[in-house]
C-alpha positions as CSV (number, residue, x, y, z in Angstrom):
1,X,-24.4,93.3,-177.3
2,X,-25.1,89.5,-177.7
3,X,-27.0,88.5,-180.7
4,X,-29.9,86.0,-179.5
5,X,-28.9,82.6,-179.5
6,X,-25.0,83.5,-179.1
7,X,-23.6,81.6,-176.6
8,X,-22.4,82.3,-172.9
9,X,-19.2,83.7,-172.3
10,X,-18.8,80.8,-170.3
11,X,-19.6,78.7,-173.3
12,X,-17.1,80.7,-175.6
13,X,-14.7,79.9,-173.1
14,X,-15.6,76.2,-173.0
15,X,-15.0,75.9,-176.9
16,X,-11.7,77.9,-177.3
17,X,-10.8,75.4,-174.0
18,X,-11.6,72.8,-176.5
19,X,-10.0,73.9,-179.0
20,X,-6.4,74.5,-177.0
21,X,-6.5,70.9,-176.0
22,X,-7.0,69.7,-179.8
23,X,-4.1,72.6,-180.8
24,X,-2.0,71.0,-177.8
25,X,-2.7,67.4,-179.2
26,X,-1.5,68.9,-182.9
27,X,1.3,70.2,-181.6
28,X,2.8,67.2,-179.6
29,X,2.2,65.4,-182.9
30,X,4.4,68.5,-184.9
31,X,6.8,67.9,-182.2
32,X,7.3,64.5,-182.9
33,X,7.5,64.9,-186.7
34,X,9.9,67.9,-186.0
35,X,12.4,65.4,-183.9
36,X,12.0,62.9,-186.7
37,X,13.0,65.1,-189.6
38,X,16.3,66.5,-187.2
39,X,17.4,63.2,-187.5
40,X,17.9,64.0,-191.2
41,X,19.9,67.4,-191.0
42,X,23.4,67.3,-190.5
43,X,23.7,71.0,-189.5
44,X,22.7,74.5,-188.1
45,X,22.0,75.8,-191.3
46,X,19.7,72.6,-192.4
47,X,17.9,73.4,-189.2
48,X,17.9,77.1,-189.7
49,X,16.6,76.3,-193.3
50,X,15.4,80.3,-193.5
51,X,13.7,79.7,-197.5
52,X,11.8,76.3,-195.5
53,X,10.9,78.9,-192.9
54,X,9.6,81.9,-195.7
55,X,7.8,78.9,-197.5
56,X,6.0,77.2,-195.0
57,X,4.3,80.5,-193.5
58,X,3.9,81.8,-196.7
59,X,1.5,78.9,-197.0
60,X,0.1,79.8,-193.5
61,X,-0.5,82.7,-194.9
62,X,-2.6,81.2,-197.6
63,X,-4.5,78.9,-195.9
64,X,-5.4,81.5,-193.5
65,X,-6.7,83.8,-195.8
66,X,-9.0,80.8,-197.3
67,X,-10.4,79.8,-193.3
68,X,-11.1,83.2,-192.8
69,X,-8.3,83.8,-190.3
70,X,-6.3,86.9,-190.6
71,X,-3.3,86.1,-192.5
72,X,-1.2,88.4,-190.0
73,X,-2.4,86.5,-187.0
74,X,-1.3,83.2,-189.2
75,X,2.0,84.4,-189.6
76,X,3.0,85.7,-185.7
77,X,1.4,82.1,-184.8
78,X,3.8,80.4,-187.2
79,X,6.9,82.4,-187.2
80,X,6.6,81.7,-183.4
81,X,6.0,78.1,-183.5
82,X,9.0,77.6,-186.1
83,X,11.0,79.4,-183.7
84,X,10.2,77.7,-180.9
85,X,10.3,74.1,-182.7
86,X,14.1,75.4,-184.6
87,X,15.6,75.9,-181.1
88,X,13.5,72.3,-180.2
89,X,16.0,70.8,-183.1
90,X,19.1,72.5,-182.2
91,X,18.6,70.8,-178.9
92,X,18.4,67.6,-180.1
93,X,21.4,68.2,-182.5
94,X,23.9,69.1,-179.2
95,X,22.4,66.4,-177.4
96,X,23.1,63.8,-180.0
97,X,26.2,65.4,-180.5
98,X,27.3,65.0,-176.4
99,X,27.2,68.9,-175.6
């Protein structure tokens, strides 16, 4: 049951439309900052960087906890993203390197 005053589901879907653009636009900005700081690693491992990785969604973790998002939900979103963004930079390493 609604709550009066809730919104439409059509409206829900409007916002968390909204907010996937914004997430989208924050991410091709990420992206960009990601490709800058390859340019700085010499290696797999300094890519890899697996204690960056541990601090950076243990941080996720934290500021998830403080928004009021679940800090598990935090962490599958980050852990995912780093992945995704790791294999982004290995890219970029064998393409610099003429693979």
């Amino acid at each position: 049951m609604r709550d009066e005053g809730q919104d439409t589901l059509a409206e829900v879907r409007a916002r968390i439309d909204g907010i996937d653009g914004e997430l989208v636009r924050l991410l091709a900005e990420r992206q960009a900052l990601v490709r800058a700081a390859a340019s700085f690693k010499t290696d797999e491992q300094g890519v890899r960087a697996p204690e960056g990785v541990e601090q950076v969604v243990a941080l996720a973790r934290e500021r998830a906890a403080a928004a009021g998002l679940a800090p598990e939900v935090a962490e599958a979103v980050w852990r995912t993203m780093i992945a995704a963004f790791i294999d982004l930079e290995l890219a970029e390493h064998a393409r610099r390197k003429g693979r």
